[in-house]
N, C-alpha and C positions, 0 to 999 in steps of 0.2 A: 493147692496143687497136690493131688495124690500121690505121686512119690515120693517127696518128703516128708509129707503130714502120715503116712500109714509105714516107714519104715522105723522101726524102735529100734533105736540105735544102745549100744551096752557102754559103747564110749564115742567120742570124737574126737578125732584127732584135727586140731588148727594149725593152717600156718600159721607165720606173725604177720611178715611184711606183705601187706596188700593184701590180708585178709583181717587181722586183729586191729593194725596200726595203717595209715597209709602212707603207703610205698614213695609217693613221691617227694610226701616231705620230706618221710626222714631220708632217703640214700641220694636223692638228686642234691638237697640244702648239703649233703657230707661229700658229693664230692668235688662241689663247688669252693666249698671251706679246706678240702685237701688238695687242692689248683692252688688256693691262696699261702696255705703253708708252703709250700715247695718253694715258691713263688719268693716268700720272704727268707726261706734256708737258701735258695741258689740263686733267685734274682731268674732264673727261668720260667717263662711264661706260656705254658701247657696245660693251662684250661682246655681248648679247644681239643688238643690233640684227647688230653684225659677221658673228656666227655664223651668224644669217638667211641675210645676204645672201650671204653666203660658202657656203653649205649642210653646215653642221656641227651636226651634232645635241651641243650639252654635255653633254647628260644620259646620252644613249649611249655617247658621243666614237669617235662613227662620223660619217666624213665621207658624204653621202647621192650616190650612186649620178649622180643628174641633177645636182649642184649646180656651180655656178660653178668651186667649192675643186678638185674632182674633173680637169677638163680647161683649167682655163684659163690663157694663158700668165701669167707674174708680170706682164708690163707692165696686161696687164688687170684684176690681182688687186690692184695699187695703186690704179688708176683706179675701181675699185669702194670701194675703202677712203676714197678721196678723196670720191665721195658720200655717204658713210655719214657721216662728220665734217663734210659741207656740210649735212646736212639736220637738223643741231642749231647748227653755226657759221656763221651765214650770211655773216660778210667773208669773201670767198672767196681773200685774199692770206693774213688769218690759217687760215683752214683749211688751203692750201697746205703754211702753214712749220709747224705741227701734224707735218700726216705726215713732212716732211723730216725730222724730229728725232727720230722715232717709228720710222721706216719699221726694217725688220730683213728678211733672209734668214732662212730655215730654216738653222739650224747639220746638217749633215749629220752631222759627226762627234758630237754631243752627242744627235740624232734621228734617226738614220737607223740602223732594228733589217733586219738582212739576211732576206730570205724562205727562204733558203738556205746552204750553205756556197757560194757564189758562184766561193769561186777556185779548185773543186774541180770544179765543176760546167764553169766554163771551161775548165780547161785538160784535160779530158776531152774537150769540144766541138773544141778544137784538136787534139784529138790524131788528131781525125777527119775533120780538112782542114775543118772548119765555121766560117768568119768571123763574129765576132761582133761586133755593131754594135747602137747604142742611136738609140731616136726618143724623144724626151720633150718635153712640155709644158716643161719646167722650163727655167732658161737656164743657159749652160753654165757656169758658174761653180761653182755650186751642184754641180753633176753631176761636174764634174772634181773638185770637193773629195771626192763621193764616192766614186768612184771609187778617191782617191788614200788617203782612209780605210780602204777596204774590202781596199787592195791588190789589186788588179785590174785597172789602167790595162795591162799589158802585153797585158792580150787582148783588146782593145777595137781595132778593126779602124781602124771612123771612127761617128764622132756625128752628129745634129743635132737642136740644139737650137732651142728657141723663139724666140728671143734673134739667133739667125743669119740673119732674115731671108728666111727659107723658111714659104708657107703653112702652119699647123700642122693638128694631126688636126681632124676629119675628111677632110682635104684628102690627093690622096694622093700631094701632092708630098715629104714627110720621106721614104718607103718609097722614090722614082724618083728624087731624089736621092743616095739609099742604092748604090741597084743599077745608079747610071750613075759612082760615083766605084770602084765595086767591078766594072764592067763585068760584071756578072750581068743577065740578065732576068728580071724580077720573078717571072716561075713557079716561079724556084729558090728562092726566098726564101721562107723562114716567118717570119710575123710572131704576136708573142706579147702580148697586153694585158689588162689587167683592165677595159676599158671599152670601150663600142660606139664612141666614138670610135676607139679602135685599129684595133678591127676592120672598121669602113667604111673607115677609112684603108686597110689592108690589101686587102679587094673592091675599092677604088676603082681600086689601083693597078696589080691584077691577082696579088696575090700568089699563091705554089703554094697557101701553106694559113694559114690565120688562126685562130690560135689562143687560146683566151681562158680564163685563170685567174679563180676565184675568191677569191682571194687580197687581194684588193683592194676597190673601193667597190660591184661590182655583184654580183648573185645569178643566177643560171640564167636565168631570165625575161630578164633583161635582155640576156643575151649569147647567147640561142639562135636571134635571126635573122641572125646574121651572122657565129656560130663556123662553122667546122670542125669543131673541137674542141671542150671542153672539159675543163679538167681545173682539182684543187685549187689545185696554186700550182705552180710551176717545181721545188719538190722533186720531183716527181713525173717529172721529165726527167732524174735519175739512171739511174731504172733502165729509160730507153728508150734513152741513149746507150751503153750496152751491149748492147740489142738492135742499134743502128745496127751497132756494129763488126760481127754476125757476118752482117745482111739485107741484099742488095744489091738488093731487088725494087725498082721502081720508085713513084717518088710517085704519089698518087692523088689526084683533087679533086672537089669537088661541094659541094651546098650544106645538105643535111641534120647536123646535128652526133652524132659520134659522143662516147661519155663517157667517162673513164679513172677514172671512179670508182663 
């Protein structure tokens, strides 16, 4: 597929969730396990309501495309948990210490299923002079533990997370952050996501080319005003980093999506 096999990218920038890892092990199995903690702190039974709000289908255990769960940072994904336990607890100090006792991370190493051989796929990508660098919702805690799970922190260039106090997607400050600590201009940069978040992120900031898997929470519909691309999931960047090594054509840009599948 000639738009990704002939744009030579200087870096990429990856989501995590629902592009690296998928999305619905890990964040659907964590907020099903943080139903259960509350569940044993209060004896309150707001699965259901959590799931709502959250946008996680249980019966699917697909996390939904639009929902909350999909792009939001965690500071926000408390503070939604915290109205969901206010709108059956109304003393708002005991609702409070509820979540304090309740609250949990997504265990990476215990939920985090890789989309890929990841450190195969990296250090391929290295071997092609291509910086590899992550933007994520998530905060960085969580993400280095992945990382250090996955065995993969060696090729990770630089990060930014949620948590770091930089506008998050759809803003396209994580992308300009990215490519002014890496002194690249954004044109060189391919950005890769499974949500239109990503990829406005990506338009906004001017990237060369915006790339969006379905590998994660959305479907074609959802990511064909604002890919470039699209493709299955980042497996599918094996066998285009060996087209890199032998095409030295020049990247191309525009806003029609072509498909690698």
């Amino acid at each position: 597929m000639d738009r990704l096999k002939h744009f030579r990218a200087q870096a990429i920038i990856f989501d995590k969730d629902g592009t690296l890892i998928d999305f619905d092990a890990m964040w659907g199995g964590w907020v099903l396990y943080l139903a259960e903690q509350i569940q044993t702190v209060s004896g309150l039974d707001l699965c259901e309501a959590l799931c709502l709000v959250m946008g996680y289908d249980a019966t699917t255990k697909k996390v939904l495309a639009n929902g909350k769960l999909a792009s939001r940072p965690m500071s926000q994904l408390y503070q939604l948990t915290l109205e969901v336990i206010q709108s059956i607890e109304r003393n708002e100090d005991k609702a409070k210490q509820i979540l304090e006792k309740a609250w949990c991370i997504p265990d990476p190493i215990l939920l985090a299923k890789p989309l890929t051989d990841t450190r195969t796929l990296f250090s391929s990508l290295q071997q092609q002079g291509v910086k590899i660098t992550i933007a994520t919702a998530d905060d960085r805690a969580p993400t280095q533990a992945m990382l250090e799970a996955f065995d993969i922190e060696e090729f990770i260039t630089t990060m930014v997370c949620a948590d770091d106090g930089i506008p998050s997607k759809p803003a396209p400050d994580m992308v300009l952050t990215i490519c002014e600590r890496l002194k690249l201009a954004p044109s060189k940069v391919m950005v890769i996501g499974d949500t239109a978040s990503d990829l406005k992120m990506a338009r906004a900031a001017g990237a060369g080319l915006a790339v969006g898997v379905l590998s994660g929470v959305s479907n074609v519909h959802d990511l064909i005003s604002y890919a470039d691309v699209i493709i299955d999931s980042i497996d599918d960047l094996h066998a285009y980093v060996e087209v890199w090594a032998e095409d030295e054509l020049p990247g191309t840009q525009g806003l029609n999506p072509d498909y690698a599948f």
